[in-house]
Backbone of each chain as ProteinMPNN parsed JSONL, in Angstrom:
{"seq_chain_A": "XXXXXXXXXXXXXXXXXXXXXXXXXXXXXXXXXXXXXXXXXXXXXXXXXXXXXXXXXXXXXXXXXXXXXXXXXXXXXXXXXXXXXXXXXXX", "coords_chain_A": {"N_chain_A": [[0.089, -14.67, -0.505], [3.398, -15.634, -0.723], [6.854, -13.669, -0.079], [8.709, -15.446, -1.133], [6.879, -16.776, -3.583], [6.397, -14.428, -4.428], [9.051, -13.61, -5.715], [9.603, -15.548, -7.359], [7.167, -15.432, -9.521], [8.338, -12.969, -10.562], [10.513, -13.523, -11.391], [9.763, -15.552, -13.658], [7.662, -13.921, -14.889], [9.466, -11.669, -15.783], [11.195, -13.055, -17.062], [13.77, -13.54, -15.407], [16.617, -14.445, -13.656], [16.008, -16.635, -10.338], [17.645, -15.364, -8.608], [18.23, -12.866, -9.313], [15.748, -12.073, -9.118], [14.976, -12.068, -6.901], [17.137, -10.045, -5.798], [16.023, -7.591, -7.052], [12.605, -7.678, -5.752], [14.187, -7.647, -2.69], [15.58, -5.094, -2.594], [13.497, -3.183, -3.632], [12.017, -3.232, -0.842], [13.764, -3.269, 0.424], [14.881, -0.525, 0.224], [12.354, 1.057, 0.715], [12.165, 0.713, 3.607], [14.483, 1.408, 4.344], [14.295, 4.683, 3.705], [11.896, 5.472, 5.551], [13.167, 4.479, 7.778], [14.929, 6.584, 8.286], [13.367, 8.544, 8.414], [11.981, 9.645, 6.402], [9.14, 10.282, 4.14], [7.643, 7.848, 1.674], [6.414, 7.537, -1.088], [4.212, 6.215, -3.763], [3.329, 6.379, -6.197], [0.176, 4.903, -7.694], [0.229, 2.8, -6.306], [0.743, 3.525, -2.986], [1.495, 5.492, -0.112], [3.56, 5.465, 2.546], [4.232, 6.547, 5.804], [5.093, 8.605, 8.825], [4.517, 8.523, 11.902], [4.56, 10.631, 14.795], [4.359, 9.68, 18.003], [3.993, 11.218, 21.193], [5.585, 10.886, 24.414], [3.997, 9.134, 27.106], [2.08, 8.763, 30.265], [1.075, 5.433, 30.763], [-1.136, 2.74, 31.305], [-0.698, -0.76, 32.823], [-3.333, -2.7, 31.652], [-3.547, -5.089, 33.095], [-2.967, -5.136, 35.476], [-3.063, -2.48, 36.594], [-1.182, -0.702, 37.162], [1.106, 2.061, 36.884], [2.845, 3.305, 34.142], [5.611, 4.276, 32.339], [5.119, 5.562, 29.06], [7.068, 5.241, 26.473], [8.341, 7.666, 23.951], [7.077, 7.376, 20.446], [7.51, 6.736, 17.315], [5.006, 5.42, 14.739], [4.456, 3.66, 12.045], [2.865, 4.152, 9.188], [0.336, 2.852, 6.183], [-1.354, 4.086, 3.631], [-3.265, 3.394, 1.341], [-3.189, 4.065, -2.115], [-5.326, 5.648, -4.711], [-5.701, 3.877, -7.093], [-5.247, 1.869, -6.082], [-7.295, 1.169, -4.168], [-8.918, 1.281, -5.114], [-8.988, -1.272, -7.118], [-9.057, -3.378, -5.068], [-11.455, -3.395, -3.948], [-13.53, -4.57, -5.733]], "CA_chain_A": [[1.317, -14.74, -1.297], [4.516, -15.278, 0.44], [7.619, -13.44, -0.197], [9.042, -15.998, -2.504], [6.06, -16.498, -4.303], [6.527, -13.221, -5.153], [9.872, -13.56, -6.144], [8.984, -16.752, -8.26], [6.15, -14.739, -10.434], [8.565, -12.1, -11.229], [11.278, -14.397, -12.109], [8.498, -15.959, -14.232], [7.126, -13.302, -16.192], [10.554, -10.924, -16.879], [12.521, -13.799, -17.587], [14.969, -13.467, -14.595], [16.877, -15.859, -12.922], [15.422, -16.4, -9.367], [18.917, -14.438, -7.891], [17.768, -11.433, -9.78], [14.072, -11.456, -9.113], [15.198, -11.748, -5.682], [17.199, -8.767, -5.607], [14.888, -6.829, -7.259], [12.412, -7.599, -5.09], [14.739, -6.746, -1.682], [15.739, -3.795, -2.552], [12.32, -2.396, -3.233], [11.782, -3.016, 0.267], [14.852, -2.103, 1.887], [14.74, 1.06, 0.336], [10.848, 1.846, 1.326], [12.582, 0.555, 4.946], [15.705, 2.764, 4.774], [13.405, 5.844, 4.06], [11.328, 5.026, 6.482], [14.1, 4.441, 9.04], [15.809, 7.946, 8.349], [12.112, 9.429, 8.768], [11.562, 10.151, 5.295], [8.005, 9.546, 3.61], [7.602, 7.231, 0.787], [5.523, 7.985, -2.183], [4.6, 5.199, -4.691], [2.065, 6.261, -7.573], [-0.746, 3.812, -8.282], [0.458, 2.133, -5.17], [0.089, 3.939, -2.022], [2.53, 5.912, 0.306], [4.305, 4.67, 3.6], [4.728, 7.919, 6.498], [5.195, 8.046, 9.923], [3.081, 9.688, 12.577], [5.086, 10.864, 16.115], [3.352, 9.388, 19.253], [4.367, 11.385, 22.514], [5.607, 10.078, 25.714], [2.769, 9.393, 28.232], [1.999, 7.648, 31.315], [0.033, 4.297, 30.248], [-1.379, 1.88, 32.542], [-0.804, -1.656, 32.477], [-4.544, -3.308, 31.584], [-3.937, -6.041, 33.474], [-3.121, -4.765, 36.924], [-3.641, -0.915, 36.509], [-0.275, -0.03, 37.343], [1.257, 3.339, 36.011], [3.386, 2.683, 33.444], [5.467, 5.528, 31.395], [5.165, 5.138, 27.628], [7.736, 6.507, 25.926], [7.547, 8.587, 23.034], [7.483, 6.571, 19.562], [6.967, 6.778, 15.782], [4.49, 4.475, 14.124], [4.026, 3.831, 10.872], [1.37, 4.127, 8.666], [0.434, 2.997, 5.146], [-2.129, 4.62, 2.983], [-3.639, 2.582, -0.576], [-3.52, 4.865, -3.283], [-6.825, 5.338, -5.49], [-5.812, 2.587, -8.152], [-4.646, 0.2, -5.275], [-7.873, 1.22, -3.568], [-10.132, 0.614, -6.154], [-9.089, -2.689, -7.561], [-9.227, -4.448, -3.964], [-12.843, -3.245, -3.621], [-14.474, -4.709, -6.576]], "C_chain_A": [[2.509, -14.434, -0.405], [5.562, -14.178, -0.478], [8.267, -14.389, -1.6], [8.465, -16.141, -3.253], [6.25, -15.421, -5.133], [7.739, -12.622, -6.303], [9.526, -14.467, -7.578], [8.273, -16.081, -9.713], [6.9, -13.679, -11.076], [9.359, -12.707, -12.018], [10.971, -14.809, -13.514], [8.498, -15.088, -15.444], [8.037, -12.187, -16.897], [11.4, -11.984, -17.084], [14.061, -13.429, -16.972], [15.197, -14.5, -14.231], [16.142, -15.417, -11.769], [16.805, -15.308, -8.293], [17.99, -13.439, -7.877], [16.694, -10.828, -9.392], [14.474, -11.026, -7.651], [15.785, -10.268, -4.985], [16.734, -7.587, -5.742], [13.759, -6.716, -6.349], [13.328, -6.815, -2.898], [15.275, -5.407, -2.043], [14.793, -2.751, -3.013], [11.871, -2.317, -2.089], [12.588, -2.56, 1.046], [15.062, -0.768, 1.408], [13.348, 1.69, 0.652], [12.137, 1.405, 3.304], [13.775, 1.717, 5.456], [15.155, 4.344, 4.879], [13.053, 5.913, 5.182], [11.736, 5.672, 7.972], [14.985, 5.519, 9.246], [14.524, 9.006, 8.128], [11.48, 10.39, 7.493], [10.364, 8.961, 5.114], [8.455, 8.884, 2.46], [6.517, 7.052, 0.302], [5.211, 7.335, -3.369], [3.493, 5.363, -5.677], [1.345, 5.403, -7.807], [-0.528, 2.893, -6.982], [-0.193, 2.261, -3.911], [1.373, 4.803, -1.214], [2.509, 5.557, 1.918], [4.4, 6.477, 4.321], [4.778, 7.22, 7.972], [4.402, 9.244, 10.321], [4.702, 9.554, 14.318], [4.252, 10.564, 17.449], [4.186, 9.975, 20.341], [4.713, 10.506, 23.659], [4.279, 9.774, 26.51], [2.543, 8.658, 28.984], [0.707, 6.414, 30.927], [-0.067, 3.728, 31.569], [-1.163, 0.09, 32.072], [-2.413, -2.457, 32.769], [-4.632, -4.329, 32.88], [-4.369, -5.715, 35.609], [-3.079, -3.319, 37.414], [-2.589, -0.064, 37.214], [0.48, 0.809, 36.48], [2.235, 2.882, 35.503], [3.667, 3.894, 32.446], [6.272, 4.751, 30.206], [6.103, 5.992, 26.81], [7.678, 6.796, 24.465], [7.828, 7.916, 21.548], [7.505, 7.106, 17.958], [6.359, 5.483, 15.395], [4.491, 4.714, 12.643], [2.783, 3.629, 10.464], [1.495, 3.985, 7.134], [-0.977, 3.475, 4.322], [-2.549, 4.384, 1.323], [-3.767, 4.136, -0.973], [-4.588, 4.177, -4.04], [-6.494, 4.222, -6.098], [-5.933, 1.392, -7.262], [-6.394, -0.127, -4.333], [-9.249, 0.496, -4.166], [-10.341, -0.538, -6.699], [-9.381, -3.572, -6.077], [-10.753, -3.926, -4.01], [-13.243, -2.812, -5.257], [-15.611, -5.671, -6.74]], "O_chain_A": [[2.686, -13.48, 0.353], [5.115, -13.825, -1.569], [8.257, -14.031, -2.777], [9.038, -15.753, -4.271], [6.265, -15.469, -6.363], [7.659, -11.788, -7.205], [9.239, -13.963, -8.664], [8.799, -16.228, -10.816], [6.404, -13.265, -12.124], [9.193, -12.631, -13.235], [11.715, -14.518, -14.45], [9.018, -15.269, -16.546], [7.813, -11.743, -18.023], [12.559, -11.648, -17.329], [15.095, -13.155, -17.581], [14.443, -15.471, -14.292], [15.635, -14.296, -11.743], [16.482, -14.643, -7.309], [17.206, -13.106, -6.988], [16.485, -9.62, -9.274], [14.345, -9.871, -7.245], [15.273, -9.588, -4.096], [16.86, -6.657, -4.944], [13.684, -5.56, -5.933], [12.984, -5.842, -2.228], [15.13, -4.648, -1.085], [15.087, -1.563, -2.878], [11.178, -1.312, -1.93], [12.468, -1.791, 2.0], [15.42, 0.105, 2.199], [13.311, 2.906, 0.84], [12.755, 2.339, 3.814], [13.9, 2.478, 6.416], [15.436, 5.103, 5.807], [13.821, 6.421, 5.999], [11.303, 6.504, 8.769], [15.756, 5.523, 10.205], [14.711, 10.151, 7.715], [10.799, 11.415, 7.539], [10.285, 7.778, 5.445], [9.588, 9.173, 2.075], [5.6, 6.514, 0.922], [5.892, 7.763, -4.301], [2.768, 4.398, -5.918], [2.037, 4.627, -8.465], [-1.494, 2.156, -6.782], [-1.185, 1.633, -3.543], [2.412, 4.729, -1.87], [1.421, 5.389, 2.47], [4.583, 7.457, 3.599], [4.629, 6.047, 8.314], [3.917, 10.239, 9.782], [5.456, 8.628, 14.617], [3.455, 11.426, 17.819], [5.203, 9.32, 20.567], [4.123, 9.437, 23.816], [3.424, 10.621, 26.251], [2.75, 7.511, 28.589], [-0.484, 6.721, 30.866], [0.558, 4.0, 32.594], [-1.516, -0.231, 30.938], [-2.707, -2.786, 33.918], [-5.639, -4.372, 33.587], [-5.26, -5.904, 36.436], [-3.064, -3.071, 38.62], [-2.856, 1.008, 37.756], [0.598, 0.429, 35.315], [2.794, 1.991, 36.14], [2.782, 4.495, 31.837], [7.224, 3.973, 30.138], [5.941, 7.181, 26.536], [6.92, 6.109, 23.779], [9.043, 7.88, 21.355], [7.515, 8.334, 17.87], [6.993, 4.453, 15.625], [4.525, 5.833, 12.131], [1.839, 3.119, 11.067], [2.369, 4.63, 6.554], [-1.873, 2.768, 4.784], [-2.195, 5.067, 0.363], [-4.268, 5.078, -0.358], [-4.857, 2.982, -4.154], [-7.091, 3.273, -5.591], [-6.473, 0.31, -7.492], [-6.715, -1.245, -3.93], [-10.101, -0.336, -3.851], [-11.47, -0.998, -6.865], [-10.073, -4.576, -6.242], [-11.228, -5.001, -4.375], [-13.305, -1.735, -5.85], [-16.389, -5.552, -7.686]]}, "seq_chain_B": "XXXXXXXXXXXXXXXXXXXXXXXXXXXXXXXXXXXXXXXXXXXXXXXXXXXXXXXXXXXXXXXXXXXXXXXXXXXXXXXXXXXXXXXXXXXXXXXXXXXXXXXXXXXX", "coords_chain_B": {"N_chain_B": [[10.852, 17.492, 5.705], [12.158, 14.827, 3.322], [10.996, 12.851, 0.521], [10.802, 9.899, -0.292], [10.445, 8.29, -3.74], [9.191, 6.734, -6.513], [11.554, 6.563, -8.669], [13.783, 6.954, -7.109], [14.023, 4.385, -6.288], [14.113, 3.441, -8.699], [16.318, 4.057, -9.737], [18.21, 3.135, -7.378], [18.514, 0.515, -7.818], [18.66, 0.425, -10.798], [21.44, 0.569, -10.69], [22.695, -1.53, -8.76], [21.952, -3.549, -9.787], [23.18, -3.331, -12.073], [21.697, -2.809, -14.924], [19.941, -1.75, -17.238], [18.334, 1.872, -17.047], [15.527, 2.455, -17.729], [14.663, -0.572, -17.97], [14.815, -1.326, -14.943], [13.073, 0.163, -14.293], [10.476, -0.889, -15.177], [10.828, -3.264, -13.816], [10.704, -2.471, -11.205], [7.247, -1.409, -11.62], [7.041, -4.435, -11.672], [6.818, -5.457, -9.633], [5.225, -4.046, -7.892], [2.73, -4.149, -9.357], [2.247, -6.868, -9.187], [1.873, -7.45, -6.699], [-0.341, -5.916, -6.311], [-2.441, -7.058, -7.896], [-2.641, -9.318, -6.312], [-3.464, -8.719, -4.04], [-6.094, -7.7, -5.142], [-7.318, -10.298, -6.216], [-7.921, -11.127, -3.514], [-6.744, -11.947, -1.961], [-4.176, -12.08, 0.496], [-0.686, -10.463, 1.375], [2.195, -11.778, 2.523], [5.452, -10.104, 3.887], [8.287, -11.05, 4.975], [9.836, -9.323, 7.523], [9.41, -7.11, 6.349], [5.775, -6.648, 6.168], [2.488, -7.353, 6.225], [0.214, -7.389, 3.55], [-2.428, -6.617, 3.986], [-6.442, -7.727, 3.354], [-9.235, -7.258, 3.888], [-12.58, -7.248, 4.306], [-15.513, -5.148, 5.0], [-18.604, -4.807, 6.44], [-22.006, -3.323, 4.86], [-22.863, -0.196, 6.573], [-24.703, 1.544, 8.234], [-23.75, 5.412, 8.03], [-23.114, 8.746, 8.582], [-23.664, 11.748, 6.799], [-21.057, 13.895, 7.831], [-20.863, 17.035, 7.297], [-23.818, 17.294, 7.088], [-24.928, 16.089, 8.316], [-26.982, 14.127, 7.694], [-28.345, 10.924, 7.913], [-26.617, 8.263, 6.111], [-26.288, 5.131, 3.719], [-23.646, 2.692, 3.853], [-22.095, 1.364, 1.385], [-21.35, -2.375, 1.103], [-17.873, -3.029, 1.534], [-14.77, -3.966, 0.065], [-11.697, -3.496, 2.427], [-7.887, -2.637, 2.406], [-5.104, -3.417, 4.1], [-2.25, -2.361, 6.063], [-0.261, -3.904, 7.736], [2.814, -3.272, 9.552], [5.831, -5.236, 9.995], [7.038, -6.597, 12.867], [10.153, -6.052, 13.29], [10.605, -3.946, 11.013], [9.013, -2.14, 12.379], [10.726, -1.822, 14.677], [13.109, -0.463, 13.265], [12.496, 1.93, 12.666], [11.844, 3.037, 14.42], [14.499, 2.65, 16.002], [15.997, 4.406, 14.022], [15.133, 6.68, 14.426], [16.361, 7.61, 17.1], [19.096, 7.522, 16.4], [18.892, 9.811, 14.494], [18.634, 11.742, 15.979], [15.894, 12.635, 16.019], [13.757, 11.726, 17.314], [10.842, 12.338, 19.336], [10.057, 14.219, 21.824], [11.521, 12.874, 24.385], [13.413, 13.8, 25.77], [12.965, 16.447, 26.272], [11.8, 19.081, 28.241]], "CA_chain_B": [[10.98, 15.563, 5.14], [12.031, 14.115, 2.075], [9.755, 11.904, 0.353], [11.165, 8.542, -1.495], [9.769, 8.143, -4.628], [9.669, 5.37, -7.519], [12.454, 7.04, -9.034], [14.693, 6.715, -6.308], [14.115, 3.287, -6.208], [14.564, 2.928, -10.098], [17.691, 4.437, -9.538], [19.578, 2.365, -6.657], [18.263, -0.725, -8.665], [19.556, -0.281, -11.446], [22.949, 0.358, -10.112], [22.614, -2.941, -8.095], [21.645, -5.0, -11.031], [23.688, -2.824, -14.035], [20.784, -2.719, -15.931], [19.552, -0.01, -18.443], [17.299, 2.366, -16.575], [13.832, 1.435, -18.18], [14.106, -2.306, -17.512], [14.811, -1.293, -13.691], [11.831, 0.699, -14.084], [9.957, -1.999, -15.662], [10.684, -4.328, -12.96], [9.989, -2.145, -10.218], [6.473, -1.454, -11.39], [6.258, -5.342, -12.16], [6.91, -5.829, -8.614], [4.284, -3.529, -7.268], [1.707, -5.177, -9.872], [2.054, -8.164, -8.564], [0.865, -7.511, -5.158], [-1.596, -5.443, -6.421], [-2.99, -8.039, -8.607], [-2.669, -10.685, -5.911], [-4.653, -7.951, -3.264], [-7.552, -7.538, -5.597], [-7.859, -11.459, -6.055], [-8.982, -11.148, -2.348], [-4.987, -12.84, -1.482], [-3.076, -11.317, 1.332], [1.01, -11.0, 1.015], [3.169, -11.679, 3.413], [6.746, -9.409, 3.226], [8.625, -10.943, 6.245], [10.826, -8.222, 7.641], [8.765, -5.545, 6.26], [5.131, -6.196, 6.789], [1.883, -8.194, 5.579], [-0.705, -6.044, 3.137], [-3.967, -7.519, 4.261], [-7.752, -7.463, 2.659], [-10.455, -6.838, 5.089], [-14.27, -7.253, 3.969], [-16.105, -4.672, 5.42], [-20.284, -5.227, 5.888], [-22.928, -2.191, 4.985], [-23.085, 0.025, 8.07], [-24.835, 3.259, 8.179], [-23.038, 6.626, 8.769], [-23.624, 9.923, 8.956], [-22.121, 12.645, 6.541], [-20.25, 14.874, 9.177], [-21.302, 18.091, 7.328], [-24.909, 17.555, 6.823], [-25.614, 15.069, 9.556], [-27.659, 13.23, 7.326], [-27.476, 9.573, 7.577], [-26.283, 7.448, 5.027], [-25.907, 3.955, 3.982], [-21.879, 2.738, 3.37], [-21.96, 0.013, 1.459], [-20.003, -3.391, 1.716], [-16.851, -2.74, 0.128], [-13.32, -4.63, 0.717], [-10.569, -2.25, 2.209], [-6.957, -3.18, 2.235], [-4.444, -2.75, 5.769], [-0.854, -2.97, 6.282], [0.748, -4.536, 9.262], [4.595, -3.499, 9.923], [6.195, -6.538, 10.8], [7.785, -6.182, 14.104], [11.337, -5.684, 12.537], [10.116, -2.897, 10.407], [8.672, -1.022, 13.68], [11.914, -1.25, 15.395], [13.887, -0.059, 12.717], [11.882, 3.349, 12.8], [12.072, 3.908, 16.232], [16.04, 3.244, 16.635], [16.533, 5.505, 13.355], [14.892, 8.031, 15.371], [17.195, 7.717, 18.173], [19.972, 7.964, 15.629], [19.355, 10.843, 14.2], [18.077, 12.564, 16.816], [14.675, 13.088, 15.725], [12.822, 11.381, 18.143], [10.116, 13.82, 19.433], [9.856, 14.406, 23.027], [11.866, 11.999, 25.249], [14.61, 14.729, 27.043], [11.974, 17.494, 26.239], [10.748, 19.678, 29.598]], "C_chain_B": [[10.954, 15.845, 3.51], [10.902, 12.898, 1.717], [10.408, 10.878, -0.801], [9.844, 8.274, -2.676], [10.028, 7.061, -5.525], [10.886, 5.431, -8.143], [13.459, 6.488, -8.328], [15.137, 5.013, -6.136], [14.71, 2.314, -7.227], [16.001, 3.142, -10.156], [18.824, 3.705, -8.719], [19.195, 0.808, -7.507], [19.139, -0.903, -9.84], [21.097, -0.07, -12.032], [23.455, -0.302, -10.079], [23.007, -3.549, -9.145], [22.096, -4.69, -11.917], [22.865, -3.368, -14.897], [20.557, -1.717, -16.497], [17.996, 0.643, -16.949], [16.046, 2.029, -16.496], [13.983, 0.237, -17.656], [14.386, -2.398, -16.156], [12.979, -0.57, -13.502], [10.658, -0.032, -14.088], [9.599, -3.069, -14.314], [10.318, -3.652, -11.917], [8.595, -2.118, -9.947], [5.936, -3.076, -11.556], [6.093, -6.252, -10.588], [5.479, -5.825, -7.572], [2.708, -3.818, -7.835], [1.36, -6.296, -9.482], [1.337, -8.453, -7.21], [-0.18, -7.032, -5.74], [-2.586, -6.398, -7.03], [-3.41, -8.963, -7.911], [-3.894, -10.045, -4.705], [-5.727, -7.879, -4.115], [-8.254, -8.643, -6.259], [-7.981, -12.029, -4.875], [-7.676, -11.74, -1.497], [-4.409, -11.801, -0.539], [-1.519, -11.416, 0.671], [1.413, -10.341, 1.788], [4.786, -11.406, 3.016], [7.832, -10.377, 4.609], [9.826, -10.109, 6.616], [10.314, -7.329, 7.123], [7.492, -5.683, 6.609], [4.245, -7.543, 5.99], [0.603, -6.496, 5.384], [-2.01, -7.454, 3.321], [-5.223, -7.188, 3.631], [-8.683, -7.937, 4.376], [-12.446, -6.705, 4.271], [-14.952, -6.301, 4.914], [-17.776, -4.769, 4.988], [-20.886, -3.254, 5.669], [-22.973, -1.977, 6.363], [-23.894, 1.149, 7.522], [-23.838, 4.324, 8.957], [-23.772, 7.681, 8.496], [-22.484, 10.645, 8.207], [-22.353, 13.698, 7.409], [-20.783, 16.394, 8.774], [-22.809, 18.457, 7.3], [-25.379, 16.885, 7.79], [-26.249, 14.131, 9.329], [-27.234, 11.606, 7.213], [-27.636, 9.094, 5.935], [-25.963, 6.068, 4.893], [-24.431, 3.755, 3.171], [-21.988, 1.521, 2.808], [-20.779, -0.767, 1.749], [-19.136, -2.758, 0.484], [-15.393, -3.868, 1.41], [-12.249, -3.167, 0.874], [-8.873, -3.523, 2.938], [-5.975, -2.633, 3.479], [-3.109, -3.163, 5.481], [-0.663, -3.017, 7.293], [2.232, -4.507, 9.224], [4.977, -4.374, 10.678], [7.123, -6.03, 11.912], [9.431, -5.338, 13.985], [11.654, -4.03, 11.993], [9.773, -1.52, 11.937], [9.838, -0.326, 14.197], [12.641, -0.586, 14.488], [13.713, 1.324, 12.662], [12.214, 3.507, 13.746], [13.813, 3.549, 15.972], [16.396, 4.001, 15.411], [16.186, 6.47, 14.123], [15.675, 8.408, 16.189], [18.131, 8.33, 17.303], [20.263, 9.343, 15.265], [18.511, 12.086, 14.55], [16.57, 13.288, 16.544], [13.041, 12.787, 16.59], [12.116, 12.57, 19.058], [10.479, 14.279, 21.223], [10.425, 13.461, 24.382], [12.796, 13.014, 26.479], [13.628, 16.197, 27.586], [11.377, 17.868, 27.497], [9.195, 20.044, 29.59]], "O_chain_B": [[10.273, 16.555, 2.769], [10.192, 12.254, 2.49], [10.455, 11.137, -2.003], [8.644, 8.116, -2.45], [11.068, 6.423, -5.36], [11.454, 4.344, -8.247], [14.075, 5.547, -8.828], [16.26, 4.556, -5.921], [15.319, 1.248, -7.132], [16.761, 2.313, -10.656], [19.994, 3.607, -9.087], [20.182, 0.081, -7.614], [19.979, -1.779, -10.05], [21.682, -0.324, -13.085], [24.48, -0.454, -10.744], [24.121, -3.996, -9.419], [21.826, -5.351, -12.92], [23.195, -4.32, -15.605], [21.1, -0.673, -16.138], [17.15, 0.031, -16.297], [15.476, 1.471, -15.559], [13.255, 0.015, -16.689], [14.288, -3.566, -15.777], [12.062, -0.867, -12.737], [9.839, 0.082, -13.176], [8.508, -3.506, -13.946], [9.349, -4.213, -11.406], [8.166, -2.468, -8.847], [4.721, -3.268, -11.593], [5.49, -7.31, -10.408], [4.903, -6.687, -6.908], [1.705, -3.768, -7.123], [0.193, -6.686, -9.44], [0.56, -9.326, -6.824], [-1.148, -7.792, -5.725], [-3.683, -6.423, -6.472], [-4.357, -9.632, -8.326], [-4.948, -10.633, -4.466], [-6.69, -8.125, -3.389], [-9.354, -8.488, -6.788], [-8.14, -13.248, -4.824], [-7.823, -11.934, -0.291], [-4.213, -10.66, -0.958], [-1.181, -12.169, -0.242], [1.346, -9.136, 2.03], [5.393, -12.084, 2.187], [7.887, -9.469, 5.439], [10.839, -10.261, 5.934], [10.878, -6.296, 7.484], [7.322, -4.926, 7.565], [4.796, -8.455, 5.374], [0.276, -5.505, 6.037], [-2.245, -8.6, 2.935], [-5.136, -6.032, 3.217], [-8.608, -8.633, 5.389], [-13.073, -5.728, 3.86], [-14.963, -6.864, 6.009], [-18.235, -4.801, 3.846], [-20.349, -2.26, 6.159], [-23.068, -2.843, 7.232], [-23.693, 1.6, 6.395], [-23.312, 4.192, 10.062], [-24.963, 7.607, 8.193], [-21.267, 10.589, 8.384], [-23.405, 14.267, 7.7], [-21.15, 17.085, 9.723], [-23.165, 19.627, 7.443], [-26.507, 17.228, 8.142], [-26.394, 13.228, 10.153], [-26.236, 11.126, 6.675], [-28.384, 9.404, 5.008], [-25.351, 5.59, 5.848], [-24.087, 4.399, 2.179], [-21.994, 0.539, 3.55], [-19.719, -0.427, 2.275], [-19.336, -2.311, -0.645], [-15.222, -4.208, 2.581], [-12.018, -2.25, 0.086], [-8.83, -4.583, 3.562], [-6.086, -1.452, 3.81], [-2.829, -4.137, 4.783], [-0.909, -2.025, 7.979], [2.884, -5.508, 8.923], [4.646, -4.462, 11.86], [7.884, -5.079, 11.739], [9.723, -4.264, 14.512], [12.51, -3.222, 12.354], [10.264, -0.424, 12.21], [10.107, 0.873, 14.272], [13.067, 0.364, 15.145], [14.733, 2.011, 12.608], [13.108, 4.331, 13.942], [14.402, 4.591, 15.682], [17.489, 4.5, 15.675], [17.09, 7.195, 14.538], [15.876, 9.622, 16.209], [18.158, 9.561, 17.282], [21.292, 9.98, 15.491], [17.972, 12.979, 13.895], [16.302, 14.431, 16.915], [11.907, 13.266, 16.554], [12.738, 13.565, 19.431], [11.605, 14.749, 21.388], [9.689, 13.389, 25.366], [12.784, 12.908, 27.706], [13.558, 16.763, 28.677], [10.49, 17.142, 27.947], [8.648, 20.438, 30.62]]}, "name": "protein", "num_of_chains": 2, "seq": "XXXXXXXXXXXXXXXXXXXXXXXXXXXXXXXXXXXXXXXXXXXXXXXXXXXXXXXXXXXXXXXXXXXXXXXXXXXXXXXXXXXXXXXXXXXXXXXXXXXXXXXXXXXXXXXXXXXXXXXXXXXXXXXXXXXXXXXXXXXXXXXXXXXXXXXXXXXXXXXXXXXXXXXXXXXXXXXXXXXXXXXXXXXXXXXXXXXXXXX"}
């Protein structure tokens, strides 16, 4: 399911125009993104929650030709299904 | 850390859209139904600029529970992954920079 798709189906079943669904849709994501991006977790009931993890600096190597290579220090993200979300995909 | 919640979300929504509270609410969870619905008919969905939630089939393996040692069999089950789209990544890391939270870069 793409993005519009998604838009489309909501449009669809609340009886929005496609504008609306649209905005509705982006701004559920740019606010999980703005959290996010100001290092706050995000917590979504029945869903799942969005965090970040701190990765240190450290000297890496490049695989290919095994030259030292310093990694500098990052944040990844990470997302985590909540039980409901967990349970319906594995049925 | 703060922690964003559905609320928060119900809230700049239906600002945005001057709608009544509830029917922001409404639509938020009809949002998050929708994927969910479309993940547990075995469907990926692609966000672009935020990420793709993927389905993964995992086969029976055996493990071992960690406190008893005893093995065990795991069955197949489907588990579900997110991928931050490239976009998404960066946007974390240069907030970090921003607001100075980044962990260890000047650090002795």
């Amino acid at each position: 399911m793409t993005k519009s798709a998604l838009i489309n189906a909501l449009a669809r079943q609340k009886g929005l125009s496609r504008k609306d669904a649209e905005t509705v849709v982006n701004t559920v994501f740019e606010e999980i993104s703005l959290s996010l991006e100001n290092g706050n977790r995000v917590e979504l009931r029945g869903f799942g929650s969005f965090g970040l993890k701190e990765r240190r600096s450290r000297d890496g190597r490049n695989p290919k030709t095994g030259d030292k290579v310093f990694v500098d220090s990052k944040r990844v993200l990470f997302f985590k299904a909540g039980k409901e979300l967990r349970e319906r995909v594995d049925q | 850390m703060n922690t964003l919640t559905k609320a928060a979300i119900v809230d700049k929504l239906y600002k945005t859209l001057d709608i009544t509270h509830s029917d922001a609410q409404d639509l938020v969870e009809a949002v998050l139904e929708t994927i969910k619905g479309t993940l547990e008919s075995g469907e990926v969905v692609k966000l672009p600029g935020f990420g793709n939630f993927d389905v993964r089939k995992k086969r029976a393996r055996r493990g071992r529970n960690p406190k008893t040692g005893e093995e065990v069999e795991i069955s197949a089950r489907n588990v579900m992954t997110f991928h931050p789209s490239n976009i998404l990544r960066e946007r974390v890391n240069v907030g970090a920079e921003k607001t100075g939270q980044k962990s260890s870069r000047n650090a002795t």
